[in-house]
C-alpha positions in Angstrom: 63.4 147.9 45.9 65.8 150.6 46.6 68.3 147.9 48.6 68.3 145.7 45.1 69.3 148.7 43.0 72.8 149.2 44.4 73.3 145.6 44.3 72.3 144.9 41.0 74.5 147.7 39.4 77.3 146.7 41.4 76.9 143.2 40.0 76.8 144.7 36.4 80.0 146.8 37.2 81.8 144.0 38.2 80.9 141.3 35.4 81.7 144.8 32.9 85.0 145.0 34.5 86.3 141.4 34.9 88.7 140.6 31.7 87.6 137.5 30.0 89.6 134.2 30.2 92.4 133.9 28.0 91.7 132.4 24.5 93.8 129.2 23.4 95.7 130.0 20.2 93.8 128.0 17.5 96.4 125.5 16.1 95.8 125.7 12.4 97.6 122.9 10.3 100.7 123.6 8.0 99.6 124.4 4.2 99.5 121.6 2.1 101.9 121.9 -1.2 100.4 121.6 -4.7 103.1 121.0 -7.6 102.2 122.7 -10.6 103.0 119.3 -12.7 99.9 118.0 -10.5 97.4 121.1 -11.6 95.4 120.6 -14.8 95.6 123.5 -16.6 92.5 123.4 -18.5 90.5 123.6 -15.5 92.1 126.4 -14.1 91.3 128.4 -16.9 87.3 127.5 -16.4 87.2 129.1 -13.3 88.3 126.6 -10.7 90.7 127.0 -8.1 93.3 124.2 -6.8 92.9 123.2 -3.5 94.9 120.4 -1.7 92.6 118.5 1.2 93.5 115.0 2.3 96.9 114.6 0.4 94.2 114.6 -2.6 94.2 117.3 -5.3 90.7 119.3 -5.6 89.0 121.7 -7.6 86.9 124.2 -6.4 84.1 127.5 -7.4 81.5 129.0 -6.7 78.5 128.0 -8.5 74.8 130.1 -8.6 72.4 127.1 -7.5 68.9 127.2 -9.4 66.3 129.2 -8.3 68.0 131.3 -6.0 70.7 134.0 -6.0 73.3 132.7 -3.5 76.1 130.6 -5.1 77.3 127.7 -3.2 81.0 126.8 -3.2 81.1 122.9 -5.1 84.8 121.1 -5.2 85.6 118.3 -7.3 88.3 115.9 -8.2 89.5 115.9 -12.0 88.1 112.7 -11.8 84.5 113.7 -11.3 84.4 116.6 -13.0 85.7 114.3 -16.1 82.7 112.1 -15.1 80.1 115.2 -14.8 81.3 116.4 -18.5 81.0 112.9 -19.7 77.4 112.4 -18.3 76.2 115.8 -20.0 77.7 115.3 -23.3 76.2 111.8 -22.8 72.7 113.1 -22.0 72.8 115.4 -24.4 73.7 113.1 -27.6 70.2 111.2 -26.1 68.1 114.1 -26.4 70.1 115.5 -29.6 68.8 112.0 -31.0 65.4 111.8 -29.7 64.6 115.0 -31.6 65.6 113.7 -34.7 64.0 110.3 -34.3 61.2 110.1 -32.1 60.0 106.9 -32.7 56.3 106.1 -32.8 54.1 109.5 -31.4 51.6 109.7 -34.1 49.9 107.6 -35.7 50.4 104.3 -32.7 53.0 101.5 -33.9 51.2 98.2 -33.9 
Protein backbone atom coordinates (compact mmCIF):
# COMPACT_ATOMS: atom_id res chain seq x y z
CA UNK A 1 0.00 0.00 0.00
CA UNK A 2 2.70 2.36 0.78
CA UNK A 3 4.51 1.46 -2.87
CA UNK A 4 0.95 2.56 -4.66
CA UNK A 5 0.83 5.87 -2.82
CA UNK A 6 3.76 7.54 -4.52
CA UNK A 7 2.70 6.19 -7.66
CA UNK A 8 -0.70 7.16 -7.67
CA UNK A 9 0.09 10.95 -6.74
CA UNK A 10 2.68 11.02 -9.23
CA UNK A 11 0.12 9.93 -11.82
CA UNK A 12 -2.29 12.78 -10.55
CA UNK A 13 0.62 15.33 -10.77
CA UNK A 14 1.35 14.57 -14.02
CA UNK A 15 -2.32 14.34 -15.68
CA UNK A 16 -2.66 18.03 -13.39
CA UNK A 17 0.24 19.34 -15.12
CA UNK A 18 -0.08 18.22 -18.86
CA UNK A 19 -1.73 21.30 -20.89
CA UNK A 20 -4.81 20.11 -22.72
CA UNK A 21 -4.80 19.69 -26.60
CA UNK A 22 -5.33 22.76 -28.48
CA UNK A 23 -9.02 23.66 -29.27
CA UNK A 24 -9.98 24.15 -33.11
CA UNK A 25 -11.34 27.66 -33.61
CA UNK A 26 -15.18 27.06 -34.05
CA UNK A 27 -15.91 28.33 -37.64
CA UNK A 28 -19.11 30.31 -37.11
CA UNK A 29 -20.86 31.41 -40.43
CA UNK A 30 -21.01 35.05 -41.74
CA UNK A 31 -24.35 37.04 -40.41
CA UNK A 32 -27.03 36.93 -42.65
CA UNK A 33 -28.42 40.56 -43.77
CA UNK A 34 -32.01 41.55 -43.16
CA UNK A 35 -33.25 44.70 -45.24
CA UNK A 36 -35.54 46.73 -43.35
CA UNK A 37 -38.01 46.90 -46.55
CA UNK A 38 -38.22 42.99 -45.85
CA UNK A 39 -39.22 43.50 -41.80
CA UNK A 40 -42.87 43.88 -41.06
CA UNK A 41 -43.17 46.48 -38.80
CA UNK A 42 -46.26 45.61 -37.04
CA UNK A 43 -44.73 42.64 -35.70
CA UNK A 44 -41.83 44.08 -34.37
CA UNK A 45 -43.79 46.27 -32.31
CA UNK A 46 -45.60 42.96 -30.68
CA UNK A 47 -42.65 41.78 -29.33
CA UNK A 48 -40.94 39.74 -31.92
CA UNK A 49 -37.48 39.94 -33.09
CA UNK A 50 -36.21 39.40 -36.87
CA UNK A 51 -34.10 36.70 -37.40
CA UNK A 52 -32.69 35.63 -40.94
CA UNK A 53 -32.19 31.48 -41.01
CA UNK A 54 -32.08 29.76 -44.35
CA UNK A 55 -32.11 32.91 -46.75
CA UNK A 56 -35.82 32.94 -45.07
CA UNK A 57 -36.99 35.87 -42.99
CA UNK A 58 -38.24 34.78 -39.29
CA UNK A 59 -39.84 36.02 -36.37
CA UNK A 60 -38.96 35.07 -33.03
CA UNK A 61 -40.01 35.46 -28.78
CA UNK A 62 -40.16 34.12 -25.96
CA UNK A 63 -43.36 32.81 -25.04
CA UNK A 64 -44.51 31.42 -21.15
CA UNK A 65 -45.77 27.81 -22.08
CA UNK A 66 -48.96 26.75 -19.97
CA UNK A 67 -48.70 25.36 -16.83
CA UNK A 68 -45.24 26.06 -16.13
CA UNK A 69 -42.97 29.14 -15.54
CA UNK A 70 -40.19 28.64 -18.11
CA UNK A 71 -40.87 30.41 -21.50
CA UNK A 72 -39.86 28.66 -24.56
CA UNK A 73 -38.33 30.65 -27.42
CA UNK A 74 -41.23 29.97 -30.71
CA UNK A 75 -40.12 31.50 -34.31
CA UNK A 76 -42.41 31.95 -37.00
CA UNK A 77 -42.69 33.09 -40.55
CA UNK A 78 -45.10 36.17 -41.30
CA UNK A 79 -46.83 33.64 -43.01
CA UNK A 80 -47.80 31.52 -40.08
CA UNK A 81 -48.15 33.78 -37.68
CA UNK A 82 -50.86 35.45 -40.32
CA UNK A 83 -52.22 31.84 -40.37
CA UNK A 84 -52.17 31.45 -36.26
CA UNK A 85 -54.11 35.02 -36.00
CA UNK A 86 -56.55 33.85 -38.68
CA UNK A 87 -57.28 30.48 -36.91
CA UNK A 88 -58.01 32.32 -33.53
CA UNK A 89 -60.13 35.01 -34.78
CA UNK A 90 -61.67 32.07 -36.72
CA UNK A 91 -62.27 29.96 -33.57
CA UNK A 92 -63.34 32.60 -31.76
CA UNK A 93 -66.23 33.96 -34.14
CA UNK A 94 -67.39 29.90 -33.61
CA UNK A 95 -67.64 30.17 -30.02
CA UNK A 96 -68.76 33.97 -30.13
CA UNK A 97 -71.77 32.36 -32.12
CA UNK A 98 -72.36 29.31 -30.30
CA UNK A 99 -73.10 31.46 -27.26
CA UNK A 100 -75.62 33.34 -28.90
CA UNK A 101 -77.27 30.45 -30.72
CA UNK A 102 -76.96 27.21 -29.11
CA UNK A 103 -79.13 25.29 -31.02
CA UNK A 104 -81.32 22.61 -29.47
CA UNK A 105 -79.98 21.96 -25.43
CA UNK A 106 -83.36 22.06 -23.79
CA UNK A 107 -86.16 20.85 -24.52
CA UNK A 108 -84.74 17.88 -27.36
CA UNK A 109 -85.38 18.87 -31.26
CA UNK A 110 -87.42 16.15 -32.74
Amino acid sequence: MRLLTPFVIAILVTACTASPPPRKAAATPPAETIKVSEVNKDLLKKGYKVVKRDGKIGYCRAEQMTGTQFKKTICLTEDQIREQARRTTETSDSMERQRWNPGCIHPPCG
